[in-house]
C-alpha positions as a LaTeX table, in Angstrom:
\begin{tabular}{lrrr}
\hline
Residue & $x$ (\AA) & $y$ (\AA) & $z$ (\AA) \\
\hline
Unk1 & 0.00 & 0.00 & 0.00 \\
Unk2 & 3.12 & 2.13 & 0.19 \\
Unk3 & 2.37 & 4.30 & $-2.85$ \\
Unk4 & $-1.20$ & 4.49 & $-2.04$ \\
Unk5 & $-3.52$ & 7.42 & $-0.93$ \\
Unk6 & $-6.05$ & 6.83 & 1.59 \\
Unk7 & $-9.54$ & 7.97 & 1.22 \\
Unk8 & $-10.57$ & 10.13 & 4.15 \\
Unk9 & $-13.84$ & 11.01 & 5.41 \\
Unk10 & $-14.70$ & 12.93 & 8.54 \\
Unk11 & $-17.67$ & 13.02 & 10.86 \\
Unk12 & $-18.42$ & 15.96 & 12.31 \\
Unk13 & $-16.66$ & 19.51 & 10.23 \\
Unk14 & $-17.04$ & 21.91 & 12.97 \\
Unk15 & $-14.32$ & 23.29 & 14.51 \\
Unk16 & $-11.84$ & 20.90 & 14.89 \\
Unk17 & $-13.02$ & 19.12 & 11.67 \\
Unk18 & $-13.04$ & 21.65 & 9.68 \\
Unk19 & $-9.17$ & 22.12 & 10.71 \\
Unk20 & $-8.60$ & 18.87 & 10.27 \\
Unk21 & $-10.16$ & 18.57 & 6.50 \\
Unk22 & $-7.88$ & 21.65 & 5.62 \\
Unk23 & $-4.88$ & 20.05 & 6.83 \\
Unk24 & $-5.67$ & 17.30 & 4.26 \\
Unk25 & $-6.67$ & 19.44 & 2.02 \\
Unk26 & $-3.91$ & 22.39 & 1.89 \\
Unk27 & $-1.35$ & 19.27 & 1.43 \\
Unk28 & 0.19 & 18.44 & 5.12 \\
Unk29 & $-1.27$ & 15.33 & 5.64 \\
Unk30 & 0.33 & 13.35 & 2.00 \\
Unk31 & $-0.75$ & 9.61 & 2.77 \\
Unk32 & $-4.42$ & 11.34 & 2.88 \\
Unk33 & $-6.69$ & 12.76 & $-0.01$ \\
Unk34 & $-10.50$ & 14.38 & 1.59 \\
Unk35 & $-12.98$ & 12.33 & $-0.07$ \\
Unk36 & $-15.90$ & 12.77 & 1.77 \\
Unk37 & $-17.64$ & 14.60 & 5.16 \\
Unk38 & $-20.44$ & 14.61 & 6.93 \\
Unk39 & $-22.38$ & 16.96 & 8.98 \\
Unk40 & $-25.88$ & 17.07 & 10.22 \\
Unk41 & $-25.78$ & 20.76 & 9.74 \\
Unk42 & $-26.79$ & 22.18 & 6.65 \\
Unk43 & $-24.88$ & 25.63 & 7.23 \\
Unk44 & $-21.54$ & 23.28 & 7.30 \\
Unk45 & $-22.18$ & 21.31 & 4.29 \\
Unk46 & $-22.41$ & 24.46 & 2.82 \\
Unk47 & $-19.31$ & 25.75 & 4.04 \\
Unk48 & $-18.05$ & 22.26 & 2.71 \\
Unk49 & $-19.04$ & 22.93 & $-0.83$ \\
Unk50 & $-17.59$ & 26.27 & $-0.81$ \\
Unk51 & $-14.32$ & 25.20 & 0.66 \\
Unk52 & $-13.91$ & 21.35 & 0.15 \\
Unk53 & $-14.99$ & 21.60 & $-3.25$ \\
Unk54 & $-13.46$ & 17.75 & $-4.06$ \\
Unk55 & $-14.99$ & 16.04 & $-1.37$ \\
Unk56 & $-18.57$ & 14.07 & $-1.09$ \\
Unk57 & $-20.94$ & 15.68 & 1.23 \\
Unk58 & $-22.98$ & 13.36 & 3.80 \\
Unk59 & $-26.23$ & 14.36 & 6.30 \\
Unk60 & $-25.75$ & 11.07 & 7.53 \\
Unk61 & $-22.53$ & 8.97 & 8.87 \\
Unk62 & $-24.01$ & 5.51 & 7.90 \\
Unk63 & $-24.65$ & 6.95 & 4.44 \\
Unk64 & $-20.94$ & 7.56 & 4.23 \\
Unk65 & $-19.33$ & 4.90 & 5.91 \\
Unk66 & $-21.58$ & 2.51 & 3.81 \\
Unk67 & $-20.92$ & 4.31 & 0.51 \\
Unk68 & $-17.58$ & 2.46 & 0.05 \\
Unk69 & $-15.86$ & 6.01 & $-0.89$ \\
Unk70 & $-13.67$ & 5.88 & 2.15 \\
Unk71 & $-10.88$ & 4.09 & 3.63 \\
Unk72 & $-10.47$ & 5.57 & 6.86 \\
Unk73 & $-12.22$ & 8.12 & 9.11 \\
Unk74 & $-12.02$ & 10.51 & 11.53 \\
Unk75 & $-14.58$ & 11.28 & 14.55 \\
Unk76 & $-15.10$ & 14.86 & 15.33 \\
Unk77 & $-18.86$ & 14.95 & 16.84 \\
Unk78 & $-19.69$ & 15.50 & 20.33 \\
Unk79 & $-18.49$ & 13.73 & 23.31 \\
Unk80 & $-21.55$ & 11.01 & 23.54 \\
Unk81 & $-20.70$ & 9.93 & 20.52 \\
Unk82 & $-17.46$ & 9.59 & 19.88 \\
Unk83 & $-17.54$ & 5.16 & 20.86 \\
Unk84 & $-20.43$ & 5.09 & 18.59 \\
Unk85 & $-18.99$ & 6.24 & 15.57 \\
Unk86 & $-15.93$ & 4.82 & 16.15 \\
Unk87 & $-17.47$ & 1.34 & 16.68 \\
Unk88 & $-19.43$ & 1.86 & 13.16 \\
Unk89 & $-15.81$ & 2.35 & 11.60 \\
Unk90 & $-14.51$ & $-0.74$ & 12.99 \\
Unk91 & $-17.50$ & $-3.00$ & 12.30 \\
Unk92 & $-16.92$ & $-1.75$ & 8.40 \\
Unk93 & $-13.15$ & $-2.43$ & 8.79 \\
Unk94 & $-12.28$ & 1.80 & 8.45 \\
Unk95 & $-9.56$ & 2.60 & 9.86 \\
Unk96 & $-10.87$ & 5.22 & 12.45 \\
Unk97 & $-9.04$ & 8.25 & 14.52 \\
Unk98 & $-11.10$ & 9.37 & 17.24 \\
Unk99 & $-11.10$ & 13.19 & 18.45 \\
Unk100 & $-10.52$ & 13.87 & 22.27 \\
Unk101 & $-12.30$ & 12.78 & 24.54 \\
Unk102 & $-12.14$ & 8.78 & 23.99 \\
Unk103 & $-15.74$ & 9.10 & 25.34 \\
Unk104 & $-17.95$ & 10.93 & 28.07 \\
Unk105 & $-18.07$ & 7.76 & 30.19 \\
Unk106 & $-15.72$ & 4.56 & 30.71 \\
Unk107 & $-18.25$ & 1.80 & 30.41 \\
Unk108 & $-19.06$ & 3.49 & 26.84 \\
Unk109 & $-15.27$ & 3.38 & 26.08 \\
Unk110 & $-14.68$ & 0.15 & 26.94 \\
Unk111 & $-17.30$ & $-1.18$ & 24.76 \\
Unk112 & $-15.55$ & 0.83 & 21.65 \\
Unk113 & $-12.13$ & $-0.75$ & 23.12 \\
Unk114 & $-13.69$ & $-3.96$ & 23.05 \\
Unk115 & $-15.01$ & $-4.06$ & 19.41 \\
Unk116 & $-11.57$ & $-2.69$ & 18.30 \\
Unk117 & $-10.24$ & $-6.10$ & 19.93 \\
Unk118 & $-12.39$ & $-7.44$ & 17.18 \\
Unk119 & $-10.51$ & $-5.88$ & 14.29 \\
Unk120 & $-7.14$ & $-6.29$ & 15.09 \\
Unk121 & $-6.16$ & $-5.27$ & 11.10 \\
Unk122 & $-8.25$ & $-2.12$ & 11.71 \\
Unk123 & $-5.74$ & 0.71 & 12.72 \\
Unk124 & $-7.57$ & 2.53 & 16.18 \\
Unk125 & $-5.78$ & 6.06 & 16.56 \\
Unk126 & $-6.53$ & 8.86 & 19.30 \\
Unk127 & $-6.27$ & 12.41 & 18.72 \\
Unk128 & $-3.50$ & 12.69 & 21.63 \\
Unk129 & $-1.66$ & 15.75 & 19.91 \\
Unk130 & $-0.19$ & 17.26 & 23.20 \\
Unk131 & 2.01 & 14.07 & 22.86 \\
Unk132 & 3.54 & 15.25 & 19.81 \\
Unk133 & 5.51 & 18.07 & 22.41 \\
Unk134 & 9.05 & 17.55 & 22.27 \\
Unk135 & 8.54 & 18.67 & 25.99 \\
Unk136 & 5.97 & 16.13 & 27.42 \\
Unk137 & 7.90 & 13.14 & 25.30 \\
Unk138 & 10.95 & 13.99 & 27.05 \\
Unk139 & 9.75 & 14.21 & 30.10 \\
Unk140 & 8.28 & 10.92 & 29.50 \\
Unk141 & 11.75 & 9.76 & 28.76 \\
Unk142 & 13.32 & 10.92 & 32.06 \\
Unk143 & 10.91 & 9.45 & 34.27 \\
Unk144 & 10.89 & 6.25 & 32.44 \\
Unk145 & 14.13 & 5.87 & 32.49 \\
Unk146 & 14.65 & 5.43 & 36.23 \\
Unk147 & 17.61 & 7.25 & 36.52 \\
Unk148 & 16.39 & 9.50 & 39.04 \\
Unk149 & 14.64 & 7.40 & 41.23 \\
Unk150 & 10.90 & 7.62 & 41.48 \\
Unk151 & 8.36 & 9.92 & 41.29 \\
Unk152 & 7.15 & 11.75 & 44.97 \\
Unk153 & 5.34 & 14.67 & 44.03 \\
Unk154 & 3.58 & 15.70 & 40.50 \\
Unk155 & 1.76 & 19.43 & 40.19 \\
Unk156 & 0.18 & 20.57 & 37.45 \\
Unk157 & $-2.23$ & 24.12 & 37.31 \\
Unk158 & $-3.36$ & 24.24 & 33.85 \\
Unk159 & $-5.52$ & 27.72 & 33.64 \\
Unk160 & $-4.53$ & 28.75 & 30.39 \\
Unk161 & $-7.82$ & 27.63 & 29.50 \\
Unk162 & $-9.85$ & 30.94 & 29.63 \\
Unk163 & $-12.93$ & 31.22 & 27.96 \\
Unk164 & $-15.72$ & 33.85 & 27.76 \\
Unk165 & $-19.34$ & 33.83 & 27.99 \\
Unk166 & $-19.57$ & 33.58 & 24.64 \\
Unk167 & $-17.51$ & 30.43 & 24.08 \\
Unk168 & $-20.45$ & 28.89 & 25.83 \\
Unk169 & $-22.88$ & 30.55 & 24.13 \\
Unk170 & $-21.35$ & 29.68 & 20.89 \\
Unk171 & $-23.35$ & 26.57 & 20.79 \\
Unk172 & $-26.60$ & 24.41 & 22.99 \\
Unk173 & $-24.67$ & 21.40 & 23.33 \\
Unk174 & $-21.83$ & 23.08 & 25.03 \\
Unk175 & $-20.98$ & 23.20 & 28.70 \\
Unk176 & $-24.39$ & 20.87 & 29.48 \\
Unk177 & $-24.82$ & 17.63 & 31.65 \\
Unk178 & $-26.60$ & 15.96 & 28.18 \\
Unk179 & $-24.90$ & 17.61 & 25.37 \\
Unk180 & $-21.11$ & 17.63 & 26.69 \\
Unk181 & $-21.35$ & 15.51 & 29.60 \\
Unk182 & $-18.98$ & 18.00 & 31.79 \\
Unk183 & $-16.90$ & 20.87 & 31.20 \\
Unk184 & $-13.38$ & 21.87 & 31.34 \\
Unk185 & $-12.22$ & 18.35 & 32.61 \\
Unk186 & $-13.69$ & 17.42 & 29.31 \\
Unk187 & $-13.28$ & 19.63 & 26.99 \\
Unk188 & $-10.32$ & 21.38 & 27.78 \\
Unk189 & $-7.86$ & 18.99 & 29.40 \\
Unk190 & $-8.25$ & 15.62 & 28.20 \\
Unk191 & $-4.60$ & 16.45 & 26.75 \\
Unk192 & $-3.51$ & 16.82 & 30.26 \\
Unk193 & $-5.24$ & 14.16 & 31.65 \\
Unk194 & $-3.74$ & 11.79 & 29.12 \\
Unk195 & $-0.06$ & 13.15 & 29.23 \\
Unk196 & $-0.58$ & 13.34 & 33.55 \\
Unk197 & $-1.12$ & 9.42 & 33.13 \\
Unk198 & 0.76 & 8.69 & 30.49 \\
Unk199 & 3.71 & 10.15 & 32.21 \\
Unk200 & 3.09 & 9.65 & 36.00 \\
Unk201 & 1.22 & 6.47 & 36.20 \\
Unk202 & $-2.31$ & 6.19 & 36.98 \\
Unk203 & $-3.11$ & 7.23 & 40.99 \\
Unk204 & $-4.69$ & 4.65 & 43.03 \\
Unk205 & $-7.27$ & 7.78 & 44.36 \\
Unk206 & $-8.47$ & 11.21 & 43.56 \\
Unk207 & $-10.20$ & 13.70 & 46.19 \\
Unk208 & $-11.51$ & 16.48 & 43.87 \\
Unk209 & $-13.35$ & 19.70 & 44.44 \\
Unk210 & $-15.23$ & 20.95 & 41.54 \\
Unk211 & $-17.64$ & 24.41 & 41.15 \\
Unk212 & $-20.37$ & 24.11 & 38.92 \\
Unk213 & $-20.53$ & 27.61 & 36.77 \\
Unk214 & $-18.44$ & 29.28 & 39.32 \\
Unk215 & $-17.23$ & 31.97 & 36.65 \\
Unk216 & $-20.24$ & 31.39 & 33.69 \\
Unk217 & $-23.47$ & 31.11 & 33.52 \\
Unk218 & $-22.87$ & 26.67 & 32.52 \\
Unk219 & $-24.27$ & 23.69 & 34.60 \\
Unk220 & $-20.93$ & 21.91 & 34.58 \\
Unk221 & $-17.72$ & 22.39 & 35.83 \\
Unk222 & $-15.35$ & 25.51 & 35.29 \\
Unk223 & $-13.28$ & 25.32 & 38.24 \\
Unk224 & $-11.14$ & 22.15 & 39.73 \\
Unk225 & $-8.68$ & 21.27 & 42.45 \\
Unk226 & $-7.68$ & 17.84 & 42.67 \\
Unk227 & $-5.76$ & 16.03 & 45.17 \\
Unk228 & $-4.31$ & 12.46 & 43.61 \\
Unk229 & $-2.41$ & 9.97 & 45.51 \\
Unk230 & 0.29 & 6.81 & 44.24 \\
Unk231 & 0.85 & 3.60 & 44.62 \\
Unk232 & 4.30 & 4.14 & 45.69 \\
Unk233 & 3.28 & 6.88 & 48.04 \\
Unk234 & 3.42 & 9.95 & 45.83 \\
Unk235 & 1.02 & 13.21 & 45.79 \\
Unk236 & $-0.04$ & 15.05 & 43.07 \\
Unk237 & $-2.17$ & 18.10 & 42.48 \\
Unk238 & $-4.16$ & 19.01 & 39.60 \\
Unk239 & $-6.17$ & 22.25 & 39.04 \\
Unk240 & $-7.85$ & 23.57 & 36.47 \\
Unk241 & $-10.49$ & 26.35 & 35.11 \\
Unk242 & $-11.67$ & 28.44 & 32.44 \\
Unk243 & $-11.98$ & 31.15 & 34.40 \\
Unk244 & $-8.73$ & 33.05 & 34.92 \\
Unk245 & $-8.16$ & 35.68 & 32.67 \\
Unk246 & $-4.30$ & 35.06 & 33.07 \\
Unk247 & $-3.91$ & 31.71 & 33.11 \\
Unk248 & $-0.72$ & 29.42 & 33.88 \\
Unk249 & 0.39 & 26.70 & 32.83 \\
Unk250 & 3.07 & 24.75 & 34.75 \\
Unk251 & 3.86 & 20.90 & 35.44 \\
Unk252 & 6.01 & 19.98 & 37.80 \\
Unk253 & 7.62 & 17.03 & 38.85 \\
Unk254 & 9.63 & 15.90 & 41.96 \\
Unk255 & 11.36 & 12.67 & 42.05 \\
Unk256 & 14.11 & 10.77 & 44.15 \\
Unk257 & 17.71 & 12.82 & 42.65 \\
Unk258 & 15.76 & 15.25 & 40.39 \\
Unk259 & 12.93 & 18.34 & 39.51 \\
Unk260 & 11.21 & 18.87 & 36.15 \\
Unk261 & 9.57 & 22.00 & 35.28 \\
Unk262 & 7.60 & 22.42 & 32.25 \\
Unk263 & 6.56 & 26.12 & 31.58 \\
Unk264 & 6.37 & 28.49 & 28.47 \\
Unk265 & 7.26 & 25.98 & 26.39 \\
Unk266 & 10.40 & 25.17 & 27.82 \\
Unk267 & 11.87 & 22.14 & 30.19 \\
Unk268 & 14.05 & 22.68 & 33.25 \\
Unk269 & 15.28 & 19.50 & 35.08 \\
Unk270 & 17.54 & 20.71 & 38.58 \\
Unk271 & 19.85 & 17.51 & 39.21 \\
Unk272 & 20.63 & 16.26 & 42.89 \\
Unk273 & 24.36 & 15.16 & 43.48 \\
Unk274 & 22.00 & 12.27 & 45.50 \\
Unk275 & 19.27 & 10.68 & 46.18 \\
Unk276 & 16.84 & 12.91 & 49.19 \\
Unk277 & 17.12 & 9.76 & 50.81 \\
Unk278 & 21.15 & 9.39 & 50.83 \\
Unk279 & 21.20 & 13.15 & 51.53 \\
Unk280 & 18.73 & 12.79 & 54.59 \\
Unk281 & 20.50 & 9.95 & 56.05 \\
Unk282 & 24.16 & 11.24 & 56.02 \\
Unk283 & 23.68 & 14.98 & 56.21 \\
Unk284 & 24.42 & 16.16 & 59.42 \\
Unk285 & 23.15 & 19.98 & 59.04 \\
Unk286 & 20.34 & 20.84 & 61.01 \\
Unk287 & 19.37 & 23.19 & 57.53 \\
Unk288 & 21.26 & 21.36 & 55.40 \\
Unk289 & 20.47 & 21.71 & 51.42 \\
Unk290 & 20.94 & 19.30 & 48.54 \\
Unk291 & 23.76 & 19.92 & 46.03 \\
Unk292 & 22.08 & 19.99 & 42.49 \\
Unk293 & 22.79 & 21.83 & 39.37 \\
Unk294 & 20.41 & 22.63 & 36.04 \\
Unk295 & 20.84 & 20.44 & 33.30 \\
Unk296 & 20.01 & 21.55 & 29.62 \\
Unk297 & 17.66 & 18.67 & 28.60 \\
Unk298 & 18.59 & 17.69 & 24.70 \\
Unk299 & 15.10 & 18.80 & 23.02 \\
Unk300 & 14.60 & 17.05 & 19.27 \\
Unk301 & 12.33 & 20.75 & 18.96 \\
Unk302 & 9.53 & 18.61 & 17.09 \\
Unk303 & 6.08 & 19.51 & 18.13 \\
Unk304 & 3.79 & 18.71 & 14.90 \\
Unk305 & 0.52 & 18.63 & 17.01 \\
Unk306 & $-2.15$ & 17.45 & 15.44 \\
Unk307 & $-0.95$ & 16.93 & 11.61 \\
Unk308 & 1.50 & 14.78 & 13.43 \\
Unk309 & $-1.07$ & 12.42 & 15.26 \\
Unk310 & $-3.10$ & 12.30 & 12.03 \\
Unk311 & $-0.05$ & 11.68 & 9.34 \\
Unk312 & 1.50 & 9.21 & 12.15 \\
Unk313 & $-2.27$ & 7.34 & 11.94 \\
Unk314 & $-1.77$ & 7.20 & 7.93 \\
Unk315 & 1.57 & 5.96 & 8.20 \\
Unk316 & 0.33 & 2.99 & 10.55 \\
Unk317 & $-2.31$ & 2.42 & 7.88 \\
Unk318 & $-0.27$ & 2.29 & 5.12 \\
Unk319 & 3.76 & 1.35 & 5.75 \\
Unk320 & 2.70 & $-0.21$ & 9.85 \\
Unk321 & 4.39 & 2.56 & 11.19 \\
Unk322 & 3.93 & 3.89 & 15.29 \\
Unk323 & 0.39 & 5.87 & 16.48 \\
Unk324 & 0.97 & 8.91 & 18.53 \\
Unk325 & $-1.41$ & 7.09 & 21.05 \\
Unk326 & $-3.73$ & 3.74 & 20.48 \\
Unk327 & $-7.50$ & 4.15 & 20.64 \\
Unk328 & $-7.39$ & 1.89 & 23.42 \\
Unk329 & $-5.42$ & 4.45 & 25.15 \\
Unk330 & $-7.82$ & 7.02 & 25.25 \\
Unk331 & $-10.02$ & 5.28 & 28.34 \\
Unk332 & $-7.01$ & 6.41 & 30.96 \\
Unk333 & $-7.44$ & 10.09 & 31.15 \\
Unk334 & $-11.16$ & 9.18 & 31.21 \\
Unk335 & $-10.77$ & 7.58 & 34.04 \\
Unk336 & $-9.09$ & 10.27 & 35.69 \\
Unk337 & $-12.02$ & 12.55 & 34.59 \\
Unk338 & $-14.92$ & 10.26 & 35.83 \\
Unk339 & $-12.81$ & 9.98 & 39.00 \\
Unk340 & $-13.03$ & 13.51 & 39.61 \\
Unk341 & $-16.52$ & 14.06 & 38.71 \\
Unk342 & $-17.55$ & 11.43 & 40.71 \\
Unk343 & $-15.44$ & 12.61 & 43.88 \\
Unk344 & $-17.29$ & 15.75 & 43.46 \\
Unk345 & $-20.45$ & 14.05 & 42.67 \\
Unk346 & $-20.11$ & 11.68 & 45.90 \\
Unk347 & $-18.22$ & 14.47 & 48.14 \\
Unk348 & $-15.35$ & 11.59 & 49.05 \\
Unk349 & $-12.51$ & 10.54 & 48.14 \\
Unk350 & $-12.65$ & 7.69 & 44.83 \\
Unk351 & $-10.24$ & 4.71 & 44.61 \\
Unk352 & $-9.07$ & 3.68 & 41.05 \\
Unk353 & $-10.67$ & 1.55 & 39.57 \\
Unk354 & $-13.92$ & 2.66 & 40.90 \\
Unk355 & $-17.66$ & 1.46 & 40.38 \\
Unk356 & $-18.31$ & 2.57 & 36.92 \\
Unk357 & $-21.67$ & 2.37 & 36.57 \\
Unk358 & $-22.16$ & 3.93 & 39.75 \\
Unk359 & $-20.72$ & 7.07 & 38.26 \\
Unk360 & $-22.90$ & 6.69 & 34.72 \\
Unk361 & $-26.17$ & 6.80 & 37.29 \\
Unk362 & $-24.57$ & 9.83 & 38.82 \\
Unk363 & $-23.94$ & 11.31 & 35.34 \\
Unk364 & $-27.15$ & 10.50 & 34.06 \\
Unk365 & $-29.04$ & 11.92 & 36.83 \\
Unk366 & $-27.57$ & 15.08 & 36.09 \\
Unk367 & $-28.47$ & 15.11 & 32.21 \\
Unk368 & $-31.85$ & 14.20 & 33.03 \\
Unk369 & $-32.48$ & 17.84 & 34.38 \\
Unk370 & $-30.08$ & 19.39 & 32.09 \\
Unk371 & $-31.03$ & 22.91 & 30.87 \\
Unk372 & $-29.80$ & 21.51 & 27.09 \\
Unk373 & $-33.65$ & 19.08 & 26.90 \\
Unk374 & $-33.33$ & 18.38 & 22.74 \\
Unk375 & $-31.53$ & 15.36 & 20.97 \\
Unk376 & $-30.78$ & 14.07 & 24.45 \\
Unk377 & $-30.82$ & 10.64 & 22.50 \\
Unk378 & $-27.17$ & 10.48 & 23.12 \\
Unk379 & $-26.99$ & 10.16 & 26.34 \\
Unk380 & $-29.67$ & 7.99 & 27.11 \\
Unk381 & $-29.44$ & 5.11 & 24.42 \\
Unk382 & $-27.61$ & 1.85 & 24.99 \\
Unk383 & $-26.23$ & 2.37 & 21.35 \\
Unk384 & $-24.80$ & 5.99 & 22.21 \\
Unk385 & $-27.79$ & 7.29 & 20.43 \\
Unk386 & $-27.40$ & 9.34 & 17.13 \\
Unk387 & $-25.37$ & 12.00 & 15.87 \\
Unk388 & $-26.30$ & 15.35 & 17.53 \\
Unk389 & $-23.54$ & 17.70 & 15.43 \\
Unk390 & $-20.46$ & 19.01 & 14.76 \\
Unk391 & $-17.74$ & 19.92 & 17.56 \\
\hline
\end{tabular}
């Protein structure tokens, strides 16, 4: 298949499909050619013709999956419905690359990870771009490696995330119990979810404090401070919101004989001349201090975001080369979400893994008297329900 071009259609040309189709389009992505979308709005198939003049236009995903015009596909609908879709892929052997979040709930994802157990040739991608970040893979690198011990503290305030009223207002579905399924813990950091886990490990419990429209006028979340604990005895922190104006973003992480510090784009790692466990045990300073210097971490400076994810997913199709991140992978940060939520939801303290459909009732419960009443079909159907528009 080496000199072939894949046929690509997308679900979903909203925002982020829309980007994605031009990426394709303008040339970026050259294992790909755009052969067909699909959008339940008629305003975007519009914008389709206009600007995607070469590619088939769909009101209906089964339409175009069935049409035999497409190789592969990407999901870019609403949360509810991202296992759905990608499910209908993999029963039609299409390759399929699902946007973030994997799903809005873990029992859904796990029944999209288990039909993509089915169809093993089928290649499964997530839309994990933030792993793409020189930064994040060589922090990855570090603490995999072992050579400076293990991890004992992890901090992460991610509220660069600031959006106005009007973000909200932007669209019915967004920032509601039954058309998002929760807010900035799943719509804005799913990246740093994923990379938190994918990194640190998963915790074995999360305490989390959420506000419910704390800063806009939204039924869901816009304001978190989580409190994570490790196997191996660690701590972590993670807090999030939409709501600062002048937001931060900074991860830090303290292990054994070393600290990393990602922020502005850049990585610091301070080396210890020991372990804090050597040092504590010989030192015999009452206010004694750690010798440690700053290292220049070797940086490869590649961060091709999501053209990377997406030309990585062709080049598994095609020549068996690496994903950015497996569908399967895509349940993790999930699980970090739904732990949160349901700490919140449950005012306690969750252990990983934790009772699953337990926190779909919770969940549920909460769409049922969302303010967002149509296409609720989503959330309430076995099957994921239908297709309730673009992202």
């Amino acid at each position: 298949m080496e000199d072939k071009k894949l046929r690509l259609g997308i679900i979903g040309i909203g925002n982020m499909g829309s980007g994605h189709a031009k990426s394709v389009v303008n040339g970026s992505c050259p294992d790909l050619t755009l052969a067909a979308v699909c959008d339940i709005n008629p305003s975007r198939l519009e914008w389709a013709s206009a600007e995607l003049p070469g590619a088939m236009r769909f009101d209906n995903a089964e339409a175009m999956l069935d049409s035999g015009e497409i190789d592969c596909c990407m999901v870019c609908v609403p949360h509810y419905d991202h296992p759905r879709y990608v499910i209908e892929c993999l029963k039609r052997g299409i390759h399929v690359l699902c946007e973030k979040p994997a799903g809005v709930y873990t029992l859904a994802v796990r029944e999209m990870n288990e039909e993509a157990k089915k169809h093993p040739e089928t290649v499964f991608g997530m839309m994990f771009n933030q792993r793409t970040n020189c930064v994040y893979r060589k922090m990855k690198e570090l603490v995999d490696s072992g050579d400076y011990g293990q991890i004992r503290r992890v901090n992460w305030i991610i509220t660069d995330w600031y959006r106005p009223q009007a973000y909200y207002d932007s669209g019915n579905w967004r920032a509601t119990w039954s058309g998002e399924g929760g807010g900035v813990l799943l719509n804005q950091c799913p990246h740093q979810l994923d990379l938190l886990q994918w990194i640190c490990g998963m915790p074995k419990s999360v305490e989390a404090h959420l506000h419910y429209g704390k800063w806009h006028d939204i039924e869901v979340e816009d304001d978190v401070t989580a409190y994570l604990e490790y196997e191996n005895g660690a701590t972590g922190v993670f807090i999030t919101s939409t709501g600062d104006a002048r937001g931060t973003n900074r991860f830090e992480i303290q292990l054994d004989r070393a600290k990393m510090v990602a922020e502005y784009g850049s990585l610091r790692v301070i080396e210890y001349a020991m372990t804090e466990q050597e040092f504590s045990a010989t030192n015999k300073s009452p206010f004694g201090s750690i010798e440690s210097k700053e290292v220049k971490p070797e940086l490869d400076g590649m961060n091709l975001q999501h053209v990377g994810v997406i030309n990585a997913w062709a080049g598994a199709i095609l020549r068996g080369e690496s994903l950015v991140a497996s569908g399967e992978e895509g349940i993790n940060g999930l699980m970090l979400s739904n732990a949160m939520h349901l700490s919140s939801f449950l005012g306690k303290k969750v252990t990983i893994p934790f009772d699953e459909q337990l926190f779909k009732d919770e969940l549920l419960k909460r769409a049922a008297g969302s303010r967002r009443k149509a296409d609720t079909t989503a959330v309430f159907a076995d099957t994921q329900g239908t297709y309730g528009g673009a992202k």
